[in-house]
N, C-alpha and C positions, 0 to 999 in steps of 0.2 A: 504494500500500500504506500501512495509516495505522499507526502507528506506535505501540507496547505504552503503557497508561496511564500503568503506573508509568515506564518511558525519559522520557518528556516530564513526567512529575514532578517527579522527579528531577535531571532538565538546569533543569528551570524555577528548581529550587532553588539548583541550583549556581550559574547563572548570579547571583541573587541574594547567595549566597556569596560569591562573586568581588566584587562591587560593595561588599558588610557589612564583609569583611576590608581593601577599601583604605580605606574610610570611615573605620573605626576606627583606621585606623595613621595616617592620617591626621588624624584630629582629635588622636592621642598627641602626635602631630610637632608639634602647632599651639598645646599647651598645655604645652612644657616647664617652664615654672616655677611652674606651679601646685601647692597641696599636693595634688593628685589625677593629679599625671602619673606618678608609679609603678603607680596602678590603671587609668588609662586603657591607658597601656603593656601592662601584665597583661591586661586586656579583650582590647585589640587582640591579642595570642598567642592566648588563647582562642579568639577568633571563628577563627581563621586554623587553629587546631586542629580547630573544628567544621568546616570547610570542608575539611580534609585527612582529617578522619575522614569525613564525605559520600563523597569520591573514593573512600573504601578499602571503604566501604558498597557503593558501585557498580559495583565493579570485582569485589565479589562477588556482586553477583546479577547480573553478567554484561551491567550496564547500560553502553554503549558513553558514555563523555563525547563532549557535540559540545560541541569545544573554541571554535568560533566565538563558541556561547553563552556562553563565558566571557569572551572577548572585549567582547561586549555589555556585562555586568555592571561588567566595569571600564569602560566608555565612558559607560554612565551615571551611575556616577560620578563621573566628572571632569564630564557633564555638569551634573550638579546645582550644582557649583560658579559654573554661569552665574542663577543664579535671580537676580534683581531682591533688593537686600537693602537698598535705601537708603544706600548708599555706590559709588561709581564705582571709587578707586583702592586702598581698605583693608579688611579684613574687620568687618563688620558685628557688633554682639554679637548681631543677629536670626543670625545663620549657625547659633553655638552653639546656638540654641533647638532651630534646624530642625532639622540634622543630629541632635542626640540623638535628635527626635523618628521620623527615618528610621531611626538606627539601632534604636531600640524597636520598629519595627512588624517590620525585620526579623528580628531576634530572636524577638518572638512569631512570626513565618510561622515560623524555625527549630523554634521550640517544638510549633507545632503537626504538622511534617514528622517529629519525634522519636515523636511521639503516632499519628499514620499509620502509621509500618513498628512498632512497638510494638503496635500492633492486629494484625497480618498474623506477625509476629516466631513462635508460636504455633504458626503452621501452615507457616511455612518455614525450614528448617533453614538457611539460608543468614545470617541475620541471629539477632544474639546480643542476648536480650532484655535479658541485665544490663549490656549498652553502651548499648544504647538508653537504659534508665533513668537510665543514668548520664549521658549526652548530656542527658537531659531535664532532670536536677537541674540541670547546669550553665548551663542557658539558661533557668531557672527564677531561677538566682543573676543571672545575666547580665540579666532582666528587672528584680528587684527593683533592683538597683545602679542601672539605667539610670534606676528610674522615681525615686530617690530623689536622682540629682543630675537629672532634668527637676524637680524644685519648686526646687532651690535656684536653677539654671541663669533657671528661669521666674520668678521672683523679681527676682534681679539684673537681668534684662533688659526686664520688662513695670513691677515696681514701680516699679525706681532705676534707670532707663537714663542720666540725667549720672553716676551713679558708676560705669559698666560701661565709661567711657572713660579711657584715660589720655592723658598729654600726648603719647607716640607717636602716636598711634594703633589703637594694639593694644585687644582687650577687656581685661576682666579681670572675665567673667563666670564665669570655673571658679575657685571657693573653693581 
């Protein structure tokens, strides 16, 4: 039996969710002292918001969560933490690049999944068109944010990569 378009949408999304909200809390975790760790922080709430609002999406059009795939989502994120970054024992200031850039693409797929049930929202009384819109500003906000610290982040790390190092080790590619 193959299984409703929107179910497998939906899970595909979430399971991404799963992976967007640890990434994010995650990179907050990773740049405590930077002057951008009270927004990364905030970001990181948001995504974890959109991901809580998804479930409450789902659980009203009666979409069953397969909670394995959320499973998934968090395993590949900790798997991404294995990519190749030119460092063995410390984090890389390429990590920061990459990761913004994961977290940007998935934010757009969110934006566009906002933009889907917002198409359909119209003709099904189950989904509330002015959350949807409202979902979509904020991942609208959540893009421009992301794409505004990828030039500074791209910056610091492709123009002036000896000054993204400090004597620790640490980056110090988030302004």
């Amino acid at each position: 039996m193959m299984a409703e378009p929107l179910h497998v949408y939906l899970n595909d999304h979430l399971t991404g969710a799963f992976g967007g909200a640890a990434l994010a809390d995650r990179m907050a975790r990773t740049h405590p002292e930077s002057r951008r760790a009270v927004e990364l922080h905030r970001l990181a709430r948001d995504i974890q918001q959109d991901r809580d609002d998804l479930v409450r999406i789902m659980q009203r059009l009666g979409v069953p969560v397969r909670h394995y795939r959320t499973w998934l989502g968090l395993a590949g994120e900790r798997l991404g933490r294995l990519k190749p970054n030119g460092t063995l024992l410390r984090r890389a200031p390429l990590s920061d690049l990459v990761e913004l850039e994961m977290l940007r693409t998935g934010v757009e797929g969110k934006a566009a999944l906002w933009r889907a049930l917002r198409a359909i929202a119209d003709t099904d009384p189950r989904l509330d068109a002015a959350e949807l819109d409202r979902l979509s500003a904020r991942a609208a906000d959540q893009a421009r944010t992301l794409n505004h610290w990828h030039r500074e982040v791209s910056e610091a790390v492709l123009a002036h990569p000896a000054e993204t190092r400090r004597g620790d080790g640490a980056s110090r590619t988030w302004p």
